[in-house]
N, C-alpha and C positions, 0 to 999 in steps of 0.2 A: 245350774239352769240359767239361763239366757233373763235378764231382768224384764224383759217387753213379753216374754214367757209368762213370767211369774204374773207381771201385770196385766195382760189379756186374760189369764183362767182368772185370777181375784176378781177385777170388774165383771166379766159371764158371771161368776159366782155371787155379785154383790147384786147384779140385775135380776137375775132368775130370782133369790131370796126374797129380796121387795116388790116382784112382781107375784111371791106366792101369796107374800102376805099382804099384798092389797088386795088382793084376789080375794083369800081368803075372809080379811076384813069386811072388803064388798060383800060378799055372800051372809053375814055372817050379824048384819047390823049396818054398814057402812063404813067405810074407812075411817079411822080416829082421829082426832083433833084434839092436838093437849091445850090445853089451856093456862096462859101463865096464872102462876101460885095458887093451881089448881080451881080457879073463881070459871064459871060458867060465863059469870059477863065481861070477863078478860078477853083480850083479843086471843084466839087460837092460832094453834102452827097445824095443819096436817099434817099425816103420814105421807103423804103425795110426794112431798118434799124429797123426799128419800128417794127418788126417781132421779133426781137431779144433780143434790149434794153428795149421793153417797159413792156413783164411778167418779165425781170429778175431783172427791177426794184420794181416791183411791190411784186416778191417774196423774194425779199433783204429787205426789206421796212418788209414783216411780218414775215421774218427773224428776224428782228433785235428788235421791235414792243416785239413779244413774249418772245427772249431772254433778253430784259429788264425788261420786266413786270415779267418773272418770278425770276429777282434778288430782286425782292420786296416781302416782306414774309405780311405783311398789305395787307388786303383786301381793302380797304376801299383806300388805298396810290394807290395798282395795277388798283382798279377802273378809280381814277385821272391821271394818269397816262397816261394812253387808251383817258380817252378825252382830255386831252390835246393834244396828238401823232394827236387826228381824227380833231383838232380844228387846230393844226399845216397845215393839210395835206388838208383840207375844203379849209381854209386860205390862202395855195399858188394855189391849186386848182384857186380860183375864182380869184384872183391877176394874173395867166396866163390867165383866160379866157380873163378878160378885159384888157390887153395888146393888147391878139391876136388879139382879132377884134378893137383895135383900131389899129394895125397894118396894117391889114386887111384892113380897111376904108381907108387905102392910109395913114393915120396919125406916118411915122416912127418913126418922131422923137420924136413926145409923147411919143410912145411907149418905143425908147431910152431913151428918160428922167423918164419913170416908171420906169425901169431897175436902172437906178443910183437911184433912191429912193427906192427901195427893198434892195439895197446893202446898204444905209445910214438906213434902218432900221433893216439892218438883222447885223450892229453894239450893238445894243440893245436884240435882239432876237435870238435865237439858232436857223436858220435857214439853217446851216449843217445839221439837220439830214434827216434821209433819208425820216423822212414820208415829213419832206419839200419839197425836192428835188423831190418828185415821186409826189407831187401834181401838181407842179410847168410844170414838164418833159411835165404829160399826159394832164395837163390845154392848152397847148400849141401845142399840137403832131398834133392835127386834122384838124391846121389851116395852121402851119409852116412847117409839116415834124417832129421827134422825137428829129431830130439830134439839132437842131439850139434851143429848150431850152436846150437840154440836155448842149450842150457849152457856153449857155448861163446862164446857173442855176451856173456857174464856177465865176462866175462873185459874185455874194452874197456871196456863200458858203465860197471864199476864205473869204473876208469882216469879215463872221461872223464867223468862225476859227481863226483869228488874234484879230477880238475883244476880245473873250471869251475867247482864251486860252493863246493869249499872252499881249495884251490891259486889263483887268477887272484883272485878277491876279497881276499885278503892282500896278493897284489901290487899292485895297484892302491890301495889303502889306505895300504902301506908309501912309493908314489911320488907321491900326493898325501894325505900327512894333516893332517888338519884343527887349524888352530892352536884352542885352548880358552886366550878370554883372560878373564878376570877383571878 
């Protein structure tokens, strides 16, 4: 299927969602507002957010998706490519579900300590790209609010930004450097 395909039903899918569940929030009490580290006289983030953040991740995400796939001139490489990106995105996808509801369950600090083991894995894993981040975001959005992975997805991304581009390029330097002869 055509990626501007894929990416028009996901963002319909990701608007209708946040539009049932503001809905439903509005009716229901009011739309929610988290608040950081949970303090009431903390400044708060709405649910609203998620109106905003959550297609423009999602069209960032096949933004970026297409604009890679199409620097691949291999079919068979663009193929790889696409399921890795959808294996990436499945992957934090279902790693934000089961956070949330174990958050959810009242369980935070598991939940916290999932979080520092996605950033000790996302040492290992390219877990900056966006298809990561927008699995991670909308895994998370229905349970938290958009906003509290979105600044929490900050937390890996940096992790695996400093592994990969500044941690793993030393190492590979340090096990093959380059003889300078004169």
């Amino acid at each position: 299927m055509d990626i501007k395909k894929i990416r028009n039903y996901l963002m319909i899918a990701v608007v209708a969602c946040q539009i049932a569940l503001l809905t439903w929030e509005s009716l229901n009490g009011g739309v929610v507002t988290h608040h950081f580290l949970a303090q009431e006289d903390m400044p708060g983030l709405s649910n609203w957010w998620g109106l905003l953040i959550l297609p423009t991740l999602v069209w960032l995400t096949a933004y970026s998706i297409e604009h890679r796939s199409n620097q691949i001139k291999d079919e068979q490489s663009r193929l790889a490519f696409r399921t890795v990106a959808a294996r990436s995105f499945v992957g934090m996808l279902l790693i934000s579900l089961i956070q949330s509801t174990i958050f959810s369950l009242g369980y935070s600090s598991i939940a916290a300590s999932l979080l520092l083991v996605i950033a000790f894995i996302a040492l290992f894993l390219p877990l900056y790209r966006i298809e990561a981040i927008v699995g991670y975001v909308l895994g998370g959005a229905y349970f938290t609010g958009p906003m509290i992975p979105f600044v929490g997805v900050v937390v890996f991304v940096l992790a695996s930004m400093v592994a990969h581009f500044g941690i793993k390029p030393l190492i590979v330097r340090l096990k093959n450097p380059k003889i300078i002869s004169e």
